[in-house]
PyMOL Python script that loads the backbone (N, CA, C, O; Angstrom):
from pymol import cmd

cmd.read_pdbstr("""\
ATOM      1  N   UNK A   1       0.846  -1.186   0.000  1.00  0.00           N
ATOM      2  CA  UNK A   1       0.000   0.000   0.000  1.00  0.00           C
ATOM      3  C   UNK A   1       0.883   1.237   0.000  1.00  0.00           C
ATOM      4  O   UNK A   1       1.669   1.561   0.890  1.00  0.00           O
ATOM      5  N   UNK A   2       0.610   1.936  -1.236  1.00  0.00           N
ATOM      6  CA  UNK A   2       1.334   3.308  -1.110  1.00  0.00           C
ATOM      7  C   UNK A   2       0.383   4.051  -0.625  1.00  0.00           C
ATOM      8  O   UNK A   2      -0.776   3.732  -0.892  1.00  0.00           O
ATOM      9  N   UNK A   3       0.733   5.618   0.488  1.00  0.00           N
ATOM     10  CA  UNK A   3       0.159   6.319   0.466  1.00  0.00           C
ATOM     11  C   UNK A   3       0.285   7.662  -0.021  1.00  0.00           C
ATOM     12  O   UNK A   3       1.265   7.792  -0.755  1.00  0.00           O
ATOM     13  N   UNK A   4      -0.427   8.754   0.162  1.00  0.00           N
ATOM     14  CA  UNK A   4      -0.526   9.750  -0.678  1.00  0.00           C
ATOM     15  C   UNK A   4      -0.401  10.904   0.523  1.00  0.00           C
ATOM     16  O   UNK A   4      -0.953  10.753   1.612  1.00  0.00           O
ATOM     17  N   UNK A   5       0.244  11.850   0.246  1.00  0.00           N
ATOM     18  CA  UNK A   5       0.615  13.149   1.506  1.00  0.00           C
ATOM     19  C   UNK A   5      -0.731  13.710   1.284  1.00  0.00           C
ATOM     20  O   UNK A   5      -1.484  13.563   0.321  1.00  0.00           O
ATOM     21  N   UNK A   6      -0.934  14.637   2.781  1.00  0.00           N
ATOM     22  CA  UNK A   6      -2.275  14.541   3.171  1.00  0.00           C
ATOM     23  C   UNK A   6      -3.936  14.192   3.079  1.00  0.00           C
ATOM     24  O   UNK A   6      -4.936  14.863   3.332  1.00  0.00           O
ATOM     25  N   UNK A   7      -3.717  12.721   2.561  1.00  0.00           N
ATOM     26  CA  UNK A   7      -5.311  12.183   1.972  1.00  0.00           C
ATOM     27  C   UNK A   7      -5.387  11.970   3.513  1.00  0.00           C
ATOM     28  O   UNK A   7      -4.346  11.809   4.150  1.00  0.00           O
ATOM     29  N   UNK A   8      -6.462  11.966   4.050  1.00  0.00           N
ATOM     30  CA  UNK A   8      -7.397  11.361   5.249  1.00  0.00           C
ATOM     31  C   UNK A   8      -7.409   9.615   4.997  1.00  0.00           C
ATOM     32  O   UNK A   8      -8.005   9.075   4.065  1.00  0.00           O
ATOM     33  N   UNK A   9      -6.832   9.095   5.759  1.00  0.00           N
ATOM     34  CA  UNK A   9      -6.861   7.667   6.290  1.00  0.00           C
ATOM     35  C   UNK A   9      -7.350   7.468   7.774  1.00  0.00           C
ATOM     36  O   UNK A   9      -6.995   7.889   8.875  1.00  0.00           O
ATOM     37  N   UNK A  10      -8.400   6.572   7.257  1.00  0.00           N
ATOM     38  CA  UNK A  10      -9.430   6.318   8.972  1.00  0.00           C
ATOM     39  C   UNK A  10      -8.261   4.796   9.493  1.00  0.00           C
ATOM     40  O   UNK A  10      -7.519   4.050   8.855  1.00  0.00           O
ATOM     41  N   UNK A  11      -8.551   4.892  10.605  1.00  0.00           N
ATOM     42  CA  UNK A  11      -7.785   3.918  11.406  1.00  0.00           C
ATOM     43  C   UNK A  11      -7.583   1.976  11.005  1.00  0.00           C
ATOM     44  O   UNK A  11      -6.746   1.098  11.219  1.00  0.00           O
ATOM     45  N   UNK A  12      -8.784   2.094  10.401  1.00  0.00           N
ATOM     46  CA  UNK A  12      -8.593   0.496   9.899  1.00  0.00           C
ATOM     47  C   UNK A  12      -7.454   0.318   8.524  1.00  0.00           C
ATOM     48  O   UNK A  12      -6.868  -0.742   8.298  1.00  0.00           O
ATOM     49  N   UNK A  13      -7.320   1.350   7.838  1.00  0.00           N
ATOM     50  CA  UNK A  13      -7.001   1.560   6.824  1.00  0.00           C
ATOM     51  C   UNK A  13      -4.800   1.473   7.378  1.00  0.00           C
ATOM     52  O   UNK A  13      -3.809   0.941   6.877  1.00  0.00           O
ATOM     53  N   UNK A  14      -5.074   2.344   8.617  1.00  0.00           N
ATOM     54  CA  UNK A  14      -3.911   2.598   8.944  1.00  0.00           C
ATOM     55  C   UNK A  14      -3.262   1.146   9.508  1.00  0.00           C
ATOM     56  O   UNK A  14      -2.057   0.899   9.467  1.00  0.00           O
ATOM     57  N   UNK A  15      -4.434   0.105  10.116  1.00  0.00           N
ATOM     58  CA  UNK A  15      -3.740  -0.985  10.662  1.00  0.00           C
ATOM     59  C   UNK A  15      -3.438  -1.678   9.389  1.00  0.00           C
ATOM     60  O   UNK A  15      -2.230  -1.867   9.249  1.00  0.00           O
ATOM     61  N   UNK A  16      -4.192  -2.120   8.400  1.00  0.00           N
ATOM     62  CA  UNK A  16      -3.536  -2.599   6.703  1.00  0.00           C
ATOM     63  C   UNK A  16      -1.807  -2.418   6.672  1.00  0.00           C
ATOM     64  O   UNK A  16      -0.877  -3.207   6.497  1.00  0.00           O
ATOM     65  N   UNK A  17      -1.914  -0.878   6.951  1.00  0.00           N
ATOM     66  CA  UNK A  17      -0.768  -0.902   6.604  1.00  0.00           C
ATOM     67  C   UNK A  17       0.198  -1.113   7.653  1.00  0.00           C
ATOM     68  O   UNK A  17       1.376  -1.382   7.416  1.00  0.00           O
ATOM     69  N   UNK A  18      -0.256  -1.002   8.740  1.00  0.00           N
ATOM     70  CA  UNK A  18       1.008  -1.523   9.769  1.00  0.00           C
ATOM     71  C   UNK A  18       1.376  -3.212   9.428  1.00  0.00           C
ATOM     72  O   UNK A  18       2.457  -3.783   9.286  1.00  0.00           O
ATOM     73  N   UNK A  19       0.054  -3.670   9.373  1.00  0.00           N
ATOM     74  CA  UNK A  19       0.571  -4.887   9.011  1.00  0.00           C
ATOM     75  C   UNK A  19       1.478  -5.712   8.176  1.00  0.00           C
ATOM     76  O   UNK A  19       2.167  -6.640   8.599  1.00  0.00           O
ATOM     77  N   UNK A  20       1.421  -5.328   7.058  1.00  0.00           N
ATOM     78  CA  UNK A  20       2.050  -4.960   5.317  1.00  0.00           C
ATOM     79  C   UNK A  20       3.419  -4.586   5.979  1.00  0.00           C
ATOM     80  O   UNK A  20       4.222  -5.512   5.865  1.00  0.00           O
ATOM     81  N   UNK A  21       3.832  -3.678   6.529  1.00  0.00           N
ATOM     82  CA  UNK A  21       4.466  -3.343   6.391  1.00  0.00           C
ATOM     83  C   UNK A  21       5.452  -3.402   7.675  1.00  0.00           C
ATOM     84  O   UNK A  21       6.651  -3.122   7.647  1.00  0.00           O
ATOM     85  N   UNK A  22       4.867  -3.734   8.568  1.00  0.00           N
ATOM     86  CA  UNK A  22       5.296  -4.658  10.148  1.00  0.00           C
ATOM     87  C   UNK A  22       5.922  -3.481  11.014  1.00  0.00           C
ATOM     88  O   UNK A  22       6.687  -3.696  11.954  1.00  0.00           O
ATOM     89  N   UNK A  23       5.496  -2.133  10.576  1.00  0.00           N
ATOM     90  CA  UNK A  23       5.291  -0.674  11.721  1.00  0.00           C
ATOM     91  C   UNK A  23       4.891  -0.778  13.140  1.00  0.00           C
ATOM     92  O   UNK A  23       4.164  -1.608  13.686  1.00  0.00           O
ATOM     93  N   UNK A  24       5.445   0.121  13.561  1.00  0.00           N
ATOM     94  CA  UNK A  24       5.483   0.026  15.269  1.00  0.00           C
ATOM     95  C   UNK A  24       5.471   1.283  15.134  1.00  0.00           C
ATOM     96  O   UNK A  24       5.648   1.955  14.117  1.00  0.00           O
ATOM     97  N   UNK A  25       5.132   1.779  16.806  1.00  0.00           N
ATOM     98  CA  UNK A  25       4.341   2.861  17.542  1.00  0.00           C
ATOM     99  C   UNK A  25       6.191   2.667  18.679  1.00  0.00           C
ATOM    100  O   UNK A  25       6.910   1.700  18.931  1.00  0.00           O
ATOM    101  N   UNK A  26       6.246   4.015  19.002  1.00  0.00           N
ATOM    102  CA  UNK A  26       6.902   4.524  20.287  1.00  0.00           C
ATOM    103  C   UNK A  26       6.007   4.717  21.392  1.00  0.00           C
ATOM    104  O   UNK A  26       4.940   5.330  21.376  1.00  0.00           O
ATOM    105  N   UNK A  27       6.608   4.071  22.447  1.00  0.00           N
ATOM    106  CA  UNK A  27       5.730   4.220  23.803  1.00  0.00           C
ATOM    107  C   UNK A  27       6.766   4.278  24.597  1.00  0.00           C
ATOM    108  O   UNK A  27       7.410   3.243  24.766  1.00  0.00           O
ATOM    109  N   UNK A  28       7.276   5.848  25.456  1.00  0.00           N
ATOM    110  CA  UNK A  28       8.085   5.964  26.387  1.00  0.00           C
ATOM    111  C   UNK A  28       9.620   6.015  26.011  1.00  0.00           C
ATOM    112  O   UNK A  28      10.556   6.254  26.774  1.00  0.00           O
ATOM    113  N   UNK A  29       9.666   5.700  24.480  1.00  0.00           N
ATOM    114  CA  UNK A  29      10.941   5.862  24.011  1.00  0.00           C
ATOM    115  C   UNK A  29      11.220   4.618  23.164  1.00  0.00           C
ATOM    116  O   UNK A  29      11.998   4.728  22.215  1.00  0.00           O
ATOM    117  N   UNK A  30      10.679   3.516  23.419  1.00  0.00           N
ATOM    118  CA  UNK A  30      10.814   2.125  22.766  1.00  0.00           C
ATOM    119  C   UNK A  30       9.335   1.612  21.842  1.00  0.00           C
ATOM    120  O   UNK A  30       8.114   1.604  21.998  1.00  0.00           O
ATOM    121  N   UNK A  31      10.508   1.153  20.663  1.00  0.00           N
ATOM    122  CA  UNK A  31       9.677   0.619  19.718  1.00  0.00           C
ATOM    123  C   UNK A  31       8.691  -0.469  20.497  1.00  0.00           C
ATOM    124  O   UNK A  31       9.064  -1.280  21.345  1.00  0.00           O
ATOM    125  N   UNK A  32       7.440  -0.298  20.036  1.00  0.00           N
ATOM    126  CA  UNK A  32       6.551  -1.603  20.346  1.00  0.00           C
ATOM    127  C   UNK A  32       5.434  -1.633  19.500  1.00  0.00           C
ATOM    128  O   UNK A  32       5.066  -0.688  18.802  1.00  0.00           O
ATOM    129  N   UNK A  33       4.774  -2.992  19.589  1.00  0.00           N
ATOM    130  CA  UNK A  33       3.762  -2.865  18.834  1.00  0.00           C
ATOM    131  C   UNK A  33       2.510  -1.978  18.647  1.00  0.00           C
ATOM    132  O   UNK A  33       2.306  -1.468  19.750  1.00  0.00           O
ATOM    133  N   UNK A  34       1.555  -1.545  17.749  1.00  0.00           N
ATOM    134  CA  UNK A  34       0.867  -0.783  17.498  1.00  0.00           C
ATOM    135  C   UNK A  34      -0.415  -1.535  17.892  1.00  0.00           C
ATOM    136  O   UNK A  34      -1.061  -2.499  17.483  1.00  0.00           O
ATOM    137  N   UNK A  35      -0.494  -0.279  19.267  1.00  0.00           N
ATOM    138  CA  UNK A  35      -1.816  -1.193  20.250  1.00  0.00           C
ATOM    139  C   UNK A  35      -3.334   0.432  19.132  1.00  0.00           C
ATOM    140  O   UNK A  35      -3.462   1.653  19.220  1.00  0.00           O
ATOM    141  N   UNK A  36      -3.994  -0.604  18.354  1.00  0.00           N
ATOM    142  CA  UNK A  36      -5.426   0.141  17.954  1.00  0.00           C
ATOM    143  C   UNK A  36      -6.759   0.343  18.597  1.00  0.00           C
ATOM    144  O   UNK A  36      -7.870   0.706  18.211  1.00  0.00           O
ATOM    145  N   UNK A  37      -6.029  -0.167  20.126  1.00  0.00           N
ATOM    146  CA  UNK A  37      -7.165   0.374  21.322  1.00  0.00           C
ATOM    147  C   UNK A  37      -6.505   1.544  22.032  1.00  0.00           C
ATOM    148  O   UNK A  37      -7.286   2.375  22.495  1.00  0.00           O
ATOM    149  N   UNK A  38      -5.387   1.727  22.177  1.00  0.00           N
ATOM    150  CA  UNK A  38      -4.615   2.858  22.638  1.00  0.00           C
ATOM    151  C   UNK A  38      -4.782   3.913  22.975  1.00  0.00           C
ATOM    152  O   UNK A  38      -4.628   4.584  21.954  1.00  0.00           O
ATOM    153  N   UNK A  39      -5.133   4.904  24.212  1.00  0.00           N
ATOM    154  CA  UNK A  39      -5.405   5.906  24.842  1.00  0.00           C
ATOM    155  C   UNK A  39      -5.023   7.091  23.728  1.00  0.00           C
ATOM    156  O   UNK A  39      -3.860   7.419  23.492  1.00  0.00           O
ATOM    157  N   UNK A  40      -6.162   7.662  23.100  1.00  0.00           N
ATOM    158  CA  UNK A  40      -5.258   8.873  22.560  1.00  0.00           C
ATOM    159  C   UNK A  40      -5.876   9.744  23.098  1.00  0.00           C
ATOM    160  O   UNK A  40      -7.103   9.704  23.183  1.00  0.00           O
ATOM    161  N   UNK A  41      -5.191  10.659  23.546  1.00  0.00           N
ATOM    162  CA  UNK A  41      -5.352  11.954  24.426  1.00  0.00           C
ATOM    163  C   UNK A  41      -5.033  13.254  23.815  1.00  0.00           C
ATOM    164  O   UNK A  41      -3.872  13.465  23.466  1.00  0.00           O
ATOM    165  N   UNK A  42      -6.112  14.311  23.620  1.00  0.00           N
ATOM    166  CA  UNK A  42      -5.424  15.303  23.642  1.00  0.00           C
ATOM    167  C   UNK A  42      -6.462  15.929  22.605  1.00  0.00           C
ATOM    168  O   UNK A  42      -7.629  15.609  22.832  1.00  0.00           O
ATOM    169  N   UNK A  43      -6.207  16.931  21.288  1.00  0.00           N
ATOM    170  CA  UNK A  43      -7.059  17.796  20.882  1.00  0.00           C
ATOM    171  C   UNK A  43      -6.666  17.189  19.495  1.00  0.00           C
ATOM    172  O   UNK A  43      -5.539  16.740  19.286  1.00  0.00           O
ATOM    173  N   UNK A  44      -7.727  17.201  18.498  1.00  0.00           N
ATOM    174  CA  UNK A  44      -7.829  16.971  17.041  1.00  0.00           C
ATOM    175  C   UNK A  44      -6.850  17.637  16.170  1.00  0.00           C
ATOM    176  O   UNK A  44      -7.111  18.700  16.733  1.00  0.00           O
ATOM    177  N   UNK A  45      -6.402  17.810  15.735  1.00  0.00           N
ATOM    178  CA  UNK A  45      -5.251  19.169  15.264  1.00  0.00           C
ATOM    179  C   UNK A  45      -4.235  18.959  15.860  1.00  0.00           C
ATOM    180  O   UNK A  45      -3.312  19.575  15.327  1.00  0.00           O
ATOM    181  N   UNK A  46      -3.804  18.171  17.044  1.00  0.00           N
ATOM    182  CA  UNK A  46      -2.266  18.225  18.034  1.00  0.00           C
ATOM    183  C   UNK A  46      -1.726  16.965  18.194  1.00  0.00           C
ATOM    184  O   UNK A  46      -0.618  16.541  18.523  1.00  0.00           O
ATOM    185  N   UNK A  47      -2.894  16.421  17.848  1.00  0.00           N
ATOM    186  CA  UNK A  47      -2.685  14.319  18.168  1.00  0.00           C
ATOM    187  C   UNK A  47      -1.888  13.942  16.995  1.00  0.00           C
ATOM    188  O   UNK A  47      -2.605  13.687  16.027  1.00  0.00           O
ATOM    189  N   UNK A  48      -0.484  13.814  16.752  1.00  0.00           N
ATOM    190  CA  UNK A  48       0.264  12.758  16.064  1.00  0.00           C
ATOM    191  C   UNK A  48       0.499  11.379  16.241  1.00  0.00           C
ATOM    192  O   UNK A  48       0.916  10.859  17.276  1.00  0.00           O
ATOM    193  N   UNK A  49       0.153  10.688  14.962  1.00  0.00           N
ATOM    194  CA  UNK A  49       0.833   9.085  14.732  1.00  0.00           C
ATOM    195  C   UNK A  49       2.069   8.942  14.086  1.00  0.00           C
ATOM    196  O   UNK A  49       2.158   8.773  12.870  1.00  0.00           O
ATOM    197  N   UNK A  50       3.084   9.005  14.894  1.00  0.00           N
ATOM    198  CA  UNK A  50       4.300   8.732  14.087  1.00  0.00           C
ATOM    199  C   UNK A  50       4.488   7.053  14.170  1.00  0.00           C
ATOM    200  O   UNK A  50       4.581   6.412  15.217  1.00  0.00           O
ATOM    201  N   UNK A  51       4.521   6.522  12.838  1.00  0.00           N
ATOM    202  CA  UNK A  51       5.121   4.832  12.753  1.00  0.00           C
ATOM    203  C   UNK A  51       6.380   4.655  12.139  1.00  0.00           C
ATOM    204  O   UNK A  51       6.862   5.550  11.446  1.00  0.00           O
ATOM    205  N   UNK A  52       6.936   3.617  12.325  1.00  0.00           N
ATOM    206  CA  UNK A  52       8.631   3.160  12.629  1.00  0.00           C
ATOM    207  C   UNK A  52       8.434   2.105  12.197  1.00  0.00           C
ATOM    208  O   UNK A  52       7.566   1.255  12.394  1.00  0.00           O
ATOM    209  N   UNK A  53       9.734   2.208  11.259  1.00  0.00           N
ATOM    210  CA  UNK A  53      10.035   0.845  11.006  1.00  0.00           C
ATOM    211  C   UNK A  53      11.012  -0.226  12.139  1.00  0.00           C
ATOM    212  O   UNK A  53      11.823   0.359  12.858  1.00  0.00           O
ATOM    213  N   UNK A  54      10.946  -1.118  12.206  1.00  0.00           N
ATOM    214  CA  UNK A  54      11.981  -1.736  13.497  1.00  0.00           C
ATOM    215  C   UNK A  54      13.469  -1.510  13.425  1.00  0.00           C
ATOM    216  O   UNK A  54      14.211  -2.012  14.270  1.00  0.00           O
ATOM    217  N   UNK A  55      13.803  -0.965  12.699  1.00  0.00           N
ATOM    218  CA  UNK A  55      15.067  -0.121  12.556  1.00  0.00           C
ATOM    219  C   UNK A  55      15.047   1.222  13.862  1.00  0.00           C
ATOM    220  O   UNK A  55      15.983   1.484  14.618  1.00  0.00           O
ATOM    221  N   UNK A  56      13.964   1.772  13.822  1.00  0.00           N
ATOM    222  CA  UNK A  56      13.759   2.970  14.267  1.00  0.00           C
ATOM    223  C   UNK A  56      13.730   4.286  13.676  1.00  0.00           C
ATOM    224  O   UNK A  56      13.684   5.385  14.229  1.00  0.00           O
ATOM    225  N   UNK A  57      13.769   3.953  12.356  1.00  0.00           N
ATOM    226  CA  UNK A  57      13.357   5.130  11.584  1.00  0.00           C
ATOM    227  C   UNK A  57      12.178   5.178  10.929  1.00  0.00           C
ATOM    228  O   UNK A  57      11.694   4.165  10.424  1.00  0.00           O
ATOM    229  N   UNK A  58      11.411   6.742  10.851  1.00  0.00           N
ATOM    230  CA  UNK A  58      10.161   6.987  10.784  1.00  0.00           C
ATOM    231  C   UNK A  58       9.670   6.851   9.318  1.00  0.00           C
ATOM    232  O   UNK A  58      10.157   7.464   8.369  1.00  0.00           O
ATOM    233  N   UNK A  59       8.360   5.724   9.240  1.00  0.00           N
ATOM    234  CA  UNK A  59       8.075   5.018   8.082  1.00  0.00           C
ATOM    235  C   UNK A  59       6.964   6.591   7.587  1.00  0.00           C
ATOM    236  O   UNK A  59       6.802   7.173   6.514  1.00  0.00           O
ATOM    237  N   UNK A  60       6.577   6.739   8.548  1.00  0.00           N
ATOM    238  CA  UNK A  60       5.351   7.952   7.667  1.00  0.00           C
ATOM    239  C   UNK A  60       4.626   8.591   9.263  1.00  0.00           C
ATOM    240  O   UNK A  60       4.878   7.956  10.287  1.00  0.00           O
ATOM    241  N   UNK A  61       3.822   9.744   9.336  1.00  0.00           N
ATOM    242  CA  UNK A  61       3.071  10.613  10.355  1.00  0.00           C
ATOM    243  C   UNK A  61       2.107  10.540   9.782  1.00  0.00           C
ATOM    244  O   UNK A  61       2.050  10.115   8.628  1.00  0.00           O
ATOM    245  N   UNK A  62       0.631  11.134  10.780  1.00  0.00           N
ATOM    246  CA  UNK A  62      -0.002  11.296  10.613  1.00  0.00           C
ATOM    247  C   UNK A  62      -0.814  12.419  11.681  1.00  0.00           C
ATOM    248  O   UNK A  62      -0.440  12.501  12.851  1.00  0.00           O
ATOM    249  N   UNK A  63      -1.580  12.990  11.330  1.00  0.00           N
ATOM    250  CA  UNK A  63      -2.265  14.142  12.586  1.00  0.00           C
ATOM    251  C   UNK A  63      -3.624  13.787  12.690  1.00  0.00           C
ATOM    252  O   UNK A  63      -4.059  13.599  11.554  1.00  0.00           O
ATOM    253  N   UNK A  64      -4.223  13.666  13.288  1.00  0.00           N
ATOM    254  CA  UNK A  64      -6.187  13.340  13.863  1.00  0.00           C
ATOM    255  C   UNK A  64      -6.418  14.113  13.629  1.00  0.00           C
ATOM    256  O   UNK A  64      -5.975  15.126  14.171  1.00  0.00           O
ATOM    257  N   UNK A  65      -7.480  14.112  12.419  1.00  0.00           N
ATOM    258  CA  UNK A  65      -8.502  15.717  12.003  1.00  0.00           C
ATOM    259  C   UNK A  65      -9.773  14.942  12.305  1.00  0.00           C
ATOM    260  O   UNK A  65     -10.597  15.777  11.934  1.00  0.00           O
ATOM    261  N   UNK A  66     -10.387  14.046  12.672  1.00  0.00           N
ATOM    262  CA  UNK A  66     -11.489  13.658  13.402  1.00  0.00           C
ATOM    263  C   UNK A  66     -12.203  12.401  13.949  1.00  0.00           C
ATOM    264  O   UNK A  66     -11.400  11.484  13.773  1.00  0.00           O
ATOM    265  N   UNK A  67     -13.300  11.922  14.517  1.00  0.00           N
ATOM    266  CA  UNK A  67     -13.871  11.268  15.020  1.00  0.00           C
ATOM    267  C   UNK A  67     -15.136  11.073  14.266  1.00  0.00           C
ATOM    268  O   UNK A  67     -15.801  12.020  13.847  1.00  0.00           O
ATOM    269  N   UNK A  68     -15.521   9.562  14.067  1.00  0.00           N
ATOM    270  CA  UNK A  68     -17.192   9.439  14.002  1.00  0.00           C
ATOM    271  C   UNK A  68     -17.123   7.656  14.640  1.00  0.00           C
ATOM    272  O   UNK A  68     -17.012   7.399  15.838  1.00  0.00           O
ATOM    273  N   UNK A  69     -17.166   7.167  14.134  1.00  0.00           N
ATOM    274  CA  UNK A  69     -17.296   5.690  14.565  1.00  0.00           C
ATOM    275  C   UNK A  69     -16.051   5.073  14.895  1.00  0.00           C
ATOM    276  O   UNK A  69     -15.724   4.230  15.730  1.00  0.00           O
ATOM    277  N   UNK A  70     -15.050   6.145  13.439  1.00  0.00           N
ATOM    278  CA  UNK A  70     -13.445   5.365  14.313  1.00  0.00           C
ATOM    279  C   UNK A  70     -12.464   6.872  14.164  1.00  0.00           C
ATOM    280  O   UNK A  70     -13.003   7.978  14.201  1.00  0.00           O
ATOM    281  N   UNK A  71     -11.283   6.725  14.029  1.00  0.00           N
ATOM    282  CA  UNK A  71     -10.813   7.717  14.193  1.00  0.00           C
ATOM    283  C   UNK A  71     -10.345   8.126  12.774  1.00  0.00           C
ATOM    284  O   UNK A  71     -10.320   7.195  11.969  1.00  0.00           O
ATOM    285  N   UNK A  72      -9.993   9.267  12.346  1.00  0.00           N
ATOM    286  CA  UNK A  72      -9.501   9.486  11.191  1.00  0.00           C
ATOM    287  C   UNK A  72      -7.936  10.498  11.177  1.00  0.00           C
ATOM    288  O   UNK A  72      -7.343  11.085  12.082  1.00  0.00           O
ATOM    289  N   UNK A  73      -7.670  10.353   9.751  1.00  0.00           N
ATOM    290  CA  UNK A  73      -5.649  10.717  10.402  1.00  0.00           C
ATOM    291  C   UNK A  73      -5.600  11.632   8.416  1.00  0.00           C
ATOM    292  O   UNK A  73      -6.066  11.492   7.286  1.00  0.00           O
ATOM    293  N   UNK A  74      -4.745  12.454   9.173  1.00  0.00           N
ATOM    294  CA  UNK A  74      -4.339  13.262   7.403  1.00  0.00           C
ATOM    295  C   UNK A  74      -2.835  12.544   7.497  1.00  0.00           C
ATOM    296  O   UNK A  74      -1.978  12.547   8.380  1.00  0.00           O
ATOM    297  N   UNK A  75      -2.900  12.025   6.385  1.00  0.00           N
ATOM    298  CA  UNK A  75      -0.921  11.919   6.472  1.00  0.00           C
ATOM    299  C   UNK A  75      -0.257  13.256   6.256  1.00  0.00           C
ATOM    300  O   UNK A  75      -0.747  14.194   5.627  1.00  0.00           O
ATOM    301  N   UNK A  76       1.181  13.224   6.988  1.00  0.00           N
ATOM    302  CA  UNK A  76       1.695  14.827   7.270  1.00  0.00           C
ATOM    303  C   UNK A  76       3.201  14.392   6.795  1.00  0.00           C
ATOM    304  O   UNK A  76       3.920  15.361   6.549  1.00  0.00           O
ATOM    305  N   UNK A  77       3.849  13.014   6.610  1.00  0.00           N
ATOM    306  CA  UNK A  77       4.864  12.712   6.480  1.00  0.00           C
ATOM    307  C   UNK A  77       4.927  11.296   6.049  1.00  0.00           C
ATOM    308  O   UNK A  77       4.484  10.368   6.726  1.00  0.00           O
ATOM    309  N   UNK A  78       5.689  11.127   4.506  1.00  0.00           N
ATOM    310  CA  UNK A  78       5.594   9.672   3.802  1.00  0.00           C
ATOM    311  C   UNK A  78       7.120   9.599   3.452  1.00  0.00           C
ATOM    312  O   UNK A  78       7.692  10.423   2.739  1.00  0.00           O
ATOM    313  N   UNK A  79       7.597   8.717   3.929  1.00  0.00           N
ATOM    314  CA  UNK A  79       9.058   8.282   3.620  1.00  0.00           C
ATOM    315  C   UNK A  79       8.982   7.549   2.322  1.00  0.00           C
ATOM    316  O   UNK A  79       7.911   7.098   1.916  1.00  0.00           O
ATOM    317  N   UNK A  80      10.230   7.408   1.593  1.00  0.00           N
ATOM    318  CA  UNK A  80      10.231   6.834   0.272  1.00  0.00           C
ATOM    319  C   UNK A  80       9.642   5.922   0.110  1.00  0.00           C
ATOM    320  O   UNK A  80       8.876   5.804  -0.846  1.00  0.00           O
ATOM    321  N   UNK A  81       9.919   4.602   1.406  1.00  0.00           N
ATOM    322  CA  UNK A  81       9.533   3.269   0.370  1.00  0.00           C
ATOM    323  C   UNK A  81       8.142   3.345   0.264  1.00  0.00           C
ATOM    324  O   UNK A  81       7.543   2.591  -0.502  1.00  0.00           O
ATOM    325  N   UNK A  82       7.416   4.381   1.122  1.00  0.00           N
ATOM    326  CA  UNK A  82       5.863   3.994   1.357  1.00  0.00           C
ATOM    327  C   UNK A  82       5.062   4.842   0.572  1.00  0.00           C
ATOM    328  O   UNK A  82       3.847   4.837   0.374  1.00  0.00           O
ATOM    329  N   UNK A  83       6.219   5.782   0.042  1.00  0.00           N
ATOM    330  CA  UNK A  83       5.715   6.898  -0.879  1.00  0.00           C
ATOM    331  C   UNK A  83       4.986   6.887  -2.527  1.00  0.00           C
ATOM    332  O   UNK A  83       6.005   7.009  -3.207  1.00  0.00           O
ATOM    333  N   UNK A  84       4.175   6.835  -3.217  1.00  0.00           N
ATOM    334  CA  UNK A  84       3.701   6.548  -4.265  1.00  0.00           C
ATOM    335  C   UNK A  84       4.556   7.140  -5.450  1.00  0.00           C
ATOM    336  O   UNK A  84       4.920   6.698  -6.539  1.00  0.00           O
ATOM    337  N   UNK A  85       4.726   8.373  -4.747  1.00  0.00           N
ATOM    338  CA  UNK A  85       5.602   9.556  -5.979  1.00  0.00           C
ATOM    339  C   UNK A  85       7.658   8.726  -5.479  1.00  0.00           C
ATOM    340  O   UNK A  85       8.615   9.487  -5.615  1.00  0.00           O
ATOM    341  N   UNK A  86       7.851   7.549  -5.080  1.00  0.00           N
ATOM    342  CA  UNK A  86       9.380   7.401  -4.515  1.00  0.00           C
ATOM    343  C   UNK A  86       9.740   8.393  -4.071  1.00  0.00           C
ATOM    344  O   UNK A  86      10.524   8.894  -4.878  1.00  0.00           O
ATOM    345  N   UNK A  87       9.605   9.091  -3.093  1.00  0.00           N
ATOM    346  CA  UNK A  87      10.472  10.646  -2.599  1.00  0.00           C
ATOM    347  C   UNK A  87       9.517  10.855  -1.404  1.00  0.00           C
ATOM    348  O   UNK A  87       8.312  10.679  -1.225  1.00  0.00           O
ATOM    349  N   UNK A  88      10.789  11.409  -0.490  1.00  0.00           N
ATOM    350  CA  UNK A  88      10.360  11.857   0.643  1.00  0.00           C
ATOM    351  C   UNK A  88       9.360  13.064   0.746  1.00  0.00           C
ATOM    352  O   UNK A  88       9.505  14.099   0.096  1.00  0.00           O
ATOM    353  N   UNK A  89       8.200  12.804   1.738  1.00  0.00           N
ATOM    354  CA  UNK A  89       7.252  13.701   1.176  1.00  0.00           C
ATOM    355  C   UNK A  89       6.716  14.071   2.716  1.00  0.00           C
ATOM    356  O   UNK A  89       6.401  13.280   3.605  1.00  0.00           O
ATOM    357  N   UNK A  90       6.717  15.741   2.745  1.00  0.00           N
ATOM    358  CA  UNK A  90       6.001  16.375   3.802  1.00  0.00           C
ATOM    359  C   UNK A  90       5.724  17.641   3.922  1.00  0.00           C
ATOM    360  O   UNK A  90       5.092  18.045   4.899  1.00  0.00           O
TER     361      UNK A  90
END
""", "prot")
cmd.dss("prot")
cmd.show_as("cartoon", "prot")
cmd.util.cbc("prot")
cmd.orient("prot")
């Protein structure tokens, strides 16, 4: 799955690709798996998803622009391999 810099991706969409692509979440400083029940806290506009590859470098971001049944994410940052256009994109 390539993605595209800032299209809106709702959360199921985002686990696809963790899977595919075997991405991890930072919690406290250490790579771990990407828990999709996970406390997110904070305001729509300020909430970042940054995912990692197990290397520890950042596969792609994302920011929460809203809520209805699940959560939804703008991508804000696409690293090459995941990038559609090949090139770092943000």
């Amino acid at each position: 799955m390539a993605l595209q810099l800032h299209k809106m991706y709702s959360i199921d969409e985002i686990e696809k690709l963790l899977d595919e692509h075997e991405l991890m979440e930072k919690r406290d400083g250490v790579l771990v798996s990407f828990d999709p029940d996970g406390d997110v806290t904070g305001v729509i506009g300020e909430i970042t998803m940054p995912l990692y590859f197990n290397d520890g470098t950042v596969a792609c971001n994302f920011i929460l622009v809203g809520y209805s049944a699940s959560a939804f994410w703008r991508c804000i940052y696409i690293c090459i391999l995941l990038s559609e256009k090949k090139m770092e994109e943000c």
